[in-house]
C-alpha positions as CSV (number, residue, x, y, z in Angstrom):
1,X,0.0,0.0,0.0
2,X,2.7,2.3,1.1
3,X,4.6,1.7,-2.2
4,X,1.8,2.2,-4.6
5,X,0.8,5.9,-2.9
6,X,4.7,6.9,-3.4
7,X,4.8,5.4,-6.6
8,X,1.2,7.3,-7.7
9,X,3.3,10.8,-5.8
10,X,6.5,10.1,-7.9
11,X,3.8,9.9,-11.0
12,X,2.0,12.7,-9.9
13,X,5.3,14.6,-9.2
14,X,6.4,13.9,-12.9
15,X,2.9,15.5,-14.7
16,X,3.2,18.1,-12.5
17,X,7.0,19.0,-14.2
18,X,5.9,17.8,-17.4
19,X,3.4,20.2,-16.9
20,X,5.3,23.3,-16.0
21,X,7.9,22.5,-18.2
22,X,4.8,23.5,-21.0
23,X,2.5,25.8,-19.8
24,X,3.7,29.5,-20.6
25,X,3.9,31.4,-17.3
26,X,4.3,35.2,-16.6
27,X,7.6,35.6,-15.4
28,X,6.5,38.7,-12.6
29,X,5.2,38.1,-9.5
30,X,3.4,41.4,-9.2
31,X,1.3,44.2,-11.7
32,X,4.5,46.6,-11.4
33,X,6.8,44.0,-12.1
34,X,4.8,43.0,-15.4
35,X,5.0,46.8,-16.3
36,X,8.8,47.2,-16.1
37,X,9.5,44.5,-17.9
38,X,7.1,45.5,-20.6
39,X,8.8,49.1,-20.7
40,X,12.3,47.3,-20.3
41,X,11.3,45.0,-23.1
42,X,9.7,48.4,-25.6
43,X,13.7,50.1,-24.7
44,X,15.9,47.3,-26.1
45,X,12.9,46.5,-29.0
46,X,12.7,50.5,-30.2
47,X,14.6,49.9,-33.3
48,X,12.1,47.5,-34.6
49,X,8.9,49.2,-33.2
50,X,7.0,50.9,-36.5
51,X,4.1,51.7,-34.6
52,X,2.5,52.2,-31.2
53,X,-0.2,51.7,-28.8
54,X,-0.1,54.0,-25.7
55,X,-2.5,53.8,-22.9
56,X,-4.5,52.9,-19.5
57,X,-4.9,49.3,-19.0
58,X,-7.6,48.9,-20.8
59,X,-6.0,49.6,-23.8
60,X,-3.4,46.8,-22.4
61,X,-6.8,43.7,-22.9
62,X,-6.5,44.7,-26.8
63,X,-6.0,41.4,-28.8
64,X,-2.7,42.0,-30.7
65,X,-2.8,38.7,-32.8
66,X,-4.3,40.7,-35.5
67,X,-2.2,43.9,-35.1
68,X,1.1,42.4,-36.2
69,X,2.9,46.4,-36.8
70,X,2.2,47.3,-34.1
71,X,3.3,47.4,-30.4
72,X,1.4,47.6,-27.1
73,X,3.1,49.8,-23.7
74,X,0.2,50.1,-22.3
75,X,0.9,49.5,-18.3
76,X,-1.8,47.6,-16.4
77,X,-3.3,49.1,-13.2
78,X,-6.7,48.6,-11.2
């Protein structure tokens, strides 16, 4: 009994990575930390940036799979 519920942990335990290892995760913790590394990430992309979306955050929810020109530094907030 005891070897079947730390083998189904172990298998658990490896989905779990598997998991993780596929699933695209925000790399902040916190709002602010998402908005410096978007205005980090606009700095060292400027020189390929043709055009520009500047806003509140709810111009931040706009879809930009359709937009493919342009880029969106629009900083997230309550």
């Amino acid at each position: 009994m005891i070897k079947k519920a730390i083998g189904f942990t172990i298998f658990l335990l490896f989905l779990w990575g598997v998991y993780i290892n596929y699933q695209p995760f925000s790399y902040s913790q916190h709002q602010w930390q998402e908005n410096i590394i978007r205005a980090e990430k606009f700095i060292y992309d400027m020189d390929s940036i043709d055009n520009l979306i500047v806003g509140s955050s709810l111009a931040k929810r706009i879809e930009m799979d359709s937009l493919s020109d342009f880029y969106n530094l629009s900083f997230s907030g309550q």
